[in-house]
C-alpha positions in Angstrom: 0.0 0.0 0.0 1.3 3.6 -0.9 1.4 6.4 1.3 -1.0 8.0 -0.7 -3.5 5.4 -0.2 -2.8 5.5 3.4 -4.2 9.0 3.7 -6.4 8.6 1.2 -8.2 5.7 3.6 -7.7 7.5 7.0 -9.1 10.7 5.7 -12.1 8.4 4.9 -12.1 7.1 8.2 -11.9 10.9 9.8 -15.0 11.7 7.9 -16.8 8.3 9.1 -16.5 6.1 6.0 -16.3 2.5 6.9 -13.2 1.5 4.8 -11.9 -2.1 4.9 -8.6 -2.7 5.9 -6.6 -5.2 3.8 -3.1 -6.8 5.1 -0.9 -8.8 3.5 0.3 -10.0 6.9 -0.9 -13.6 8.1 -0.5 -14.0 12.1 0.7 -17.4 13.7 1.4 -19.2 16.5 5.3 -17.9 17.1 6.2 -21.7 17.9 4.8 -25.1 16.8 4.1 -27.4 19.3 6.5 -30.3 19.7 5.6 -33.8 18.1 6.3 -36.5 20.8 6.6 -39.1 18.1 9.3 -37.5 16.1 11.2 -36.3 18.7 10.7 -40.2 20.2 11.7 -41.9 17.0 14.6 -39.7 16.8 16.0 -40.5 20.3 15.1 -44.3 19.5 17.3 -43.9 15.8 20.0 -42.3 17.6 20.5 -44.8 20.0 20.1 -47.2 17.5 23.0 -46.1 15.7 25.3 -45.6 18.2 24.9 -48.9 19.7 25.6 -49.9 15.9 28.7 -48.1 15.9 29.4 -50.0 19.0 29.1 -53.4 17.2 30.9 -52.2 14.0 33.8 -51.5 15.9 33.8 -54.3 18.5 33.7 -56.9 15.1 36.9 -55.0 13.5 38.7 -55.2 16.9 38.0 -58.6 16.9 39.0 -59.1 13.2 42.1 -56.6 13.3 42.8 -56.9 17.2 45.6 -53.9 18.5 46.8 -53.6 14.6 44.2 -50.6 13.7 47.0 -49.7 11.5 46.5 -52.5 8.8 42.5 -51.3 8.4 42.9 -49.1 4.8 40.8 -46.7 6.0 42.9 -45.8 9.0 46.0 -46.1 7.1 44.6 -43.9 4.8 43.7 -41.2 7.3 47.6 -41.8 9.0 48.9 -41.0 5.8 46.6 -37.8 5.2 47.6 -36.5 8.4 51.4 -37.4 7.8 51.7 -35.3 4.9 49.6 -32.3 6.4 52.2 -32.5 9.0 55.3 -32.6 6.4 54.0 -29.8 4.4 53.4 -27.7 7.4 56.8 -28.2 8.5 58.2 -27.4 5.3 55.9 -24.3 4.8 57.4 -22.4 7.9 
């Protein structure tokens, strides 16, 4: 709405025309309520997974034993962080 219009309508109102208001502004409740279930399942999925995680890694201890080092994914990530380490030491 212009300014124009804004006077326009309360110079209407002043002289006791009924004028409608229109807004383009829809009101709502500022928060949701919570959903139990979600939230629930979430908690449940999360535990889930960690207790996953738990049994993932108890079966590679028990395949690898102490020798993490021969897993290729955690000599992979040894070697990454060797050669960030090198080239740091060679940047300074």
């Amino acid at each position: 709405m212009s300014l124009w219009e804004k006077w326009e309508r309360e110079k209407l109102e002043k002289m006791g025309v009924k004028v409608e208001r229109k807004s383009d502004v829809k009101i709502l409740d500022t928060r949701p309520k919570p959903n139990i279930r979600k939230q629930s399942l979430i908690v449940i999925l999360a535990a889930l997974a960690c207790c996953i995680m738990v049994l993932v890694g108890w079966i590679l201890h028990e395949r690898f034993g102490t020798r993490w080092s021969d897993f290729p994914i955690i000599r992979h990530l040894a070697g990454t962080i060797e050669q960030r380490i090198d080239e740091g030491r060679s940047f300074r």
